[in-house]
NULOGU-421462 format. One record per residue (C-alpha): y, x, z; residue in three letters. Coordinates in pm, whole numbers, plus 32768, in hexadecimal, padded with zeros to 4 digits. Example, Ala and Ser with C-alpha at 12.3 -4.5 7.8 and 13.67 -1.06 7.14 Angstrom:
residues 2
+------+------+------+-----+
!    Y !    X !    Z !   r !
+------+------+------+-----+
! 7E3E ! 84CE ! 830C ! Ala !
! 7F96 ! 8557 ! 82CA ! Ser !
+------+------+------+-----+
//
This chain:
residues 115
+------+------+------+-----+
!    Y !    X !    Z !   r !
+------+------+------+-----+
! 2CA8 ! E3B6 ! CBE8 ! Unk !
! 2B41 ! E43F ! CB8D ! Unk !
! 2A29 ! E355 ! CAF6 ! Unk !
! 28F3 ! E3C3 ! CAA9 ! Unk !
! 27B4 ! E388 ! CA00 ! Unk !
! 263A ! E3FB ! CA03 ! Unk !
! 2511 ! E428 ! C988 ! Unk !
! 23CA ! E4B6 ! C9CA ! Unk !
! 224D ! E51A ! C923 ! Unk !
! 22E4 ! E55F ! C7C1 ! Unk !
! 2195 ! E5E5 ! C72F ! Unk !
! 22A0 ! E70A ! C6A7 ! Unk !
! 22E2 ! E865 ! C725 ! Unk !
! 240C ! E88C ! C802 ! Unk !
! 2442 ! E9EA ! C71E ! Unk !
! 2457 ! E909 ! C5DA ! Unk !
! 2544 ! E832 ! C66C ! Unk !
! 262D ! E917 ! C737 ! Unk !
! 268D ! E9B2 ! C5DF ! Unk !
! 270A ! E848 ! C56C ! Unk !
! 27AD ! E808 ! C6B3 ! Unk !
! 2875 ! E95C ! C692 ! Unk !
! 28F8 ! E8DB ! C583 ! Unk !
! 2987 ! E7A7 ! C5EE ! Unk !
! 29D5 ! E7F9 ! C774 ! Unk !
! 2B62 ! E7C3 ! C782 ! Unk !
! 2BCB ! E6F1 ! C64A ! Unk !
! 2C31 ! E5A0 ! C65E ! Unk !
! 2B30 ! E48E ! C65D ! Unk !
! 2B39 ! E423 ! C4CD ! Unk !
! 2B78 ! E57D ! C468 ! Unk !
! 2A28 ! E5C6 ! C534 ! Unk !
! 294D ! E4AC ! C47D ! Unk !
! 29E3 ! E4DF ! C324 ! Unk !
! 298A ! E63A ! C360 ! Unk !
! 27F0 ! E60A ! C3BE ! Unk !
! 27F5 ! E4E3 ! C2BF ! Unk !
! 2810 ! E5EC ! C1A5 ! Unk !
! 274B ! E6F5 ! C227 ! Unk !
! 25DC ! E726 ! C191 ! Unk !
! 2516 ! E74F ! C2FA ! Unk !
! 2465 ! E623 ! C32C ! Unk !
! 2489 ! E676 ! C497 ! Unk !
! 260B ! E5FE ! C47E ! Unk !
! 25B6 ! E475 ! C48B ! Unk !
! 2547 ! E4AA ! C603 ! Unk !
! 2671 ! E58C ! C685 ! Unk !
! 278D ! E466 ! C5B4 ! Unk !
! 26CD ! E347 ! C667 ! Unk !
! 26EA ! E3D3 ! C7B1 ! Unk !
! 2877 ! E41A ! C736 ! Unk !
! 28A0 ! E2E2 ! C6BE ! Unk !
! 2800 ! E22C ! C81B ! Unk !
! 28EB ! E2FB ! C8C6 ! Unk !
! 2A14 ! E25A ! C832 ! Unk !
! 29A8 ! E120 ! C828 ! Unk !
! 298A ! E147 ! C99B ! Unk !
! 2B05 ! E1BE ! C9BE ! Unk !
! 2B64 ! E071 ! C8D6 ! Unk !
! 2A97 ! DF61 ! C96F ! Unk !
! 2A6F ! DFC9 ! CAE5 ! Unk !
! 2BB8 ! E079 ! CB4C ! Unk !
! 2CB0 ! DFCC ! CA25 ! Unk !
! 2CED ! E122 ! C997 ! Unk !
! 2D8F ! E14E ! C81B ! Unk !
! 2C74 ! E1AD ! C73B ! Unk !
! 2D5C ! E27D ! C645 ! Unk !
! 2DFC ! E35B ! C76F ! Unk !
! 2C9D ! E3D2 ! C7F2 ! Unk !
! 2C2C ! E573 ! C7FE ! Unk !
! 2AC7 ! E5C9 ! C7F6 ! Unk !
! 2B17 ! E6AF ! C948 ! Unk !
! 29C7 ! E72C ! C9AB ! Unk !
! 2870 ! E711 ! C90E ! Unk !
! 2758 ! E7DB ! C967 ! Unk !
! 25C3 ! E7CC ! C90C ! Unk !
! 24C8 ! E7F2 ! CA29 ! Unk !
! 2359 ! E856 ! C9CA ! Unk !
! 227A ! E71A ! CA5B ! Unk !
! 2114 ! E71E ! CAA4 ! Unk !
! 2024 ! E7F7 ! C9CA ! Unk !
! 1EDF ! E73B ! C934 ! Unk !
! 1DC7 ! E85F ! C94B ! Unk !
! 1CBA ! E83E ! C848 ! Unk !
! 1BAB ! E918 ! C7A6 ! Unk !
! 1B27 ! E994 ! C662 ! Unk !
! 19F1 ! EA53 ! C62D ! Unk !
! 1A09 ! EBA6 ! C5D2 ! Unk !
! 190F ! ECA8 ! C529 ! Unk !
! 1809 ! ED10 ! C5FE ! Unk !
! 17EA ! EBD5 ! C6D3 ! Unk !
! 196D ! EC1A ! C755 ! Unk !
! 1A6A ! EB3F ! C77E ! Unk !
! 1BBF ! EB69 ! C73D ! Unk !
! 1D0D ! EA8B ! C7DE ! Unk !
! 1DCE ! E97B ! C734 ! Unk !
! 1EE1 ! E935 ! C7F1 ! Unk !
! 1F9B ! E7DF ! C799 ! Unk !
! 20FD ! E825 ! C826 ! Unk !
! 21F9 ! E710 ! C875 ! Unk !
! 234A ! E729 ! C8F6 ! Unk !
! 2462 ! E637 ! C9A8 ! Unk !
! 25CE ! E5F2 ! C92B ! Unk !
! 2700 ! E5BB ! C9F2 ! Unk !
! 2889 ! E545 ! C946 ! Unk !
! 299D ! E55E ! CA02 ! Unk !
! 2AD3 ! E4B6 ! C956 ! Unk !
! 2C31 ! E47D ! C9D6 ! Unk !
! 2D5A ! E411 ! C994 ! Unk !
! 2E53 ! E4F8 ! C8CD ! Unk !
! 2F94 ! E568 ! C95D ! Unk !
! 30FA ! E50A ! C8D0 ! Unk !
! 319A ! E65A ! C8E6 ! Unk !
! 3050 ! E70A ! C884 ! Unk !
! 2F7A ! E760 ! C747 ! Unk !
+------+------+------+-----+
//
């Protein structure tokens, strides 16, 4: 069974973040967060919470064994785009754009026979 978790308007690119997620996508749910706890992007703490919510929703809602679950899908959608402005030479002005981006987890059980 699939569980999954979400999150949306993390005031961090979706580019940032789909490098961490690449890096996770597949492993087993502790190996995923002991993985982003040691990494040096402060962008990790967002992409383990949503991880961690995921699980929790296997455990609590669908009585699912927290130490047999897979991180099977996780992907990073860009989210709305704050468009600001910054004056420029010669009475220009120039874009800021303040990206933000959405995060799905899907985790599921792991199979017997399997990895």
């Amino acid at each position: 069974m699939e569980v999954r978790a979400s999150t949306r308007n993390i005031g961090i690119s979706a580019k940032k973040l789909r490098l961490l997620a690449d890096a996770v996508r597949g492993r087993r749910v502790e190996e995923a967060l002991q993985t982003l706890r040691y990494l040096p992007s402060p962008s990790a703490r967002p992409l383990a919470k949503v991880i961690q919510a995921a699980a929790a929703n296997a455990e609590n809602n669908y009585q699912l064994p927290g130490e047999g679950l897979r991180l099977v899908k996780l992907w990073v959608d860009e989210g709305p785009t704050l468009k600001r402005i910054r004056a420029k030479a010669r009475g220009r002005a120039g874009p800021i754009l303040k990206r933000s981006c959405r995060i799905t987890a899907v985790v599921s059980e792991e199979d017997e026979g399997g990895a």
